[in-house]
C-alpha positions as CSV (number, residue, x, y, z in Angstrom):
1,X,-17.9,189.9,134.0
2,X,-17.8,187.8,137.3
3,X,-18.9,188.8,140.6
4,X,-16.1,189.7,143.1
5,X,-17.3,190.5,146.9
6,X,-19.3,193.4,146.0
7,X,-18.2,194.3,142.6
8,X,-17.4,192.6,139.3
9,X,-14.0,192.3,137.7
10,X,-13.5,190.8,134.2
11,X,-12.7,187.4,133.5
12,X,-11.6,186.0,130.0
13,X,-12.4,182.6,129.0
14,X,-10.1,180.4,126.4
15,X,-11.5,177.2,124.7
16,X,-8.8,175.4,123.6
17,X,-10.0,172.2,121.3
18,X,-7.3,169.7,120.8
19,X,-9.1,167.7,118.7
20,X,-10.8,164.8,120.8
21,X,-9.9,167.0,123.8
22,X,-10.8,170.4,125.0
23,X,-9.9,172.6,127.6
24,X,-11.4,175.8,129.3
25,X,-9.5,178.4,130.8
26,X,-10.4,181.4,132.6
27,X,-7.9,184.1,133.6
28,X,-9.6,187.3,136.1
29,X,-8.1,190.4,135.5
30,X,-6.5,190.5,139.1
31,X,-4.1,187.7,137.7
32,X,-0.4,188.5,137.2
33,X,-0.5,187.3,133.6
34,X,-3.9,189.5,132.2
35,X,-1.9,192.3,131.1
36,X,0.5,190.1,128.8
37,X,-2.4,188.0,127.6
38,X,-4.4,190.6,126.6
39,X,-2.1,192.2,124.4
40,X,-0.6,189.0,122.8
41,X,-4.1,187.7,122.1
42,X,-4.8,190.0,119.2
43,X,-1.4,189.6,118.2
44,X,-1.5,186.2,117.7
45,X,-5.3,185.3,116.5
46,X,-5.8,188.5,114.4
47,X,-9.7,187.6,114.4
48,X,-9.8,188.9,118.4
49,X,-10.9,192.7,119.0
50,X,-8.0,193.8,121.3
51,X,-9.5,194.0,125.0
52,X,-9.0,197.8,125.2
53,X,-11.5,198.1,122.9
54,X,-13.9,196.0,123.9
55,X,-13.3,196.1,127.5
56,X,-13.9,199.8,127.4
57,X,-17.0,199.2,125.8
58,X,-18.4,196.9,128.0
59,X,-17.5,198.8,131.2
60,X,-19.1,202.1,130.0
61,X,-22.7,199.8,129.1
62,X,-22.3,198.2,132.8
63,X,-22.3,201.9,134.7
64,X,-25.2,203.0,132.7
């Protein structure tokens, strides 16, 4: 979760290693590509709990 004016919006955070080389990238949920990257993600690297799920779970912990 970031903070956003006076709210929060999620934000997901990719580590790419390239060997000697590594590279962050954050992607907000207000960005064009969030839905399409959320779904591939779990596609792709099996290992990754699809955001639905977890998403869900952390929003419902947040309002309590």
């Amino acid at each position: 979760m970031a903070a956003r004016g006076g709210g929060e919006m999620f934000v997901l955070a990719l580590d790419v290693d390239e060997g000697e080389a590594s590279r962050l990238f954050t992607v907000a949920e207000t960005e064009r590509i969030w839905p399409e990257l959320t779904t591939m993600l779990p596609v792709e690297l099996p290992a990754i709990v699809p955001f639905e799920h977890c998403g869900a779970a952390l929003a419902i912990n947040l309002a309590s």
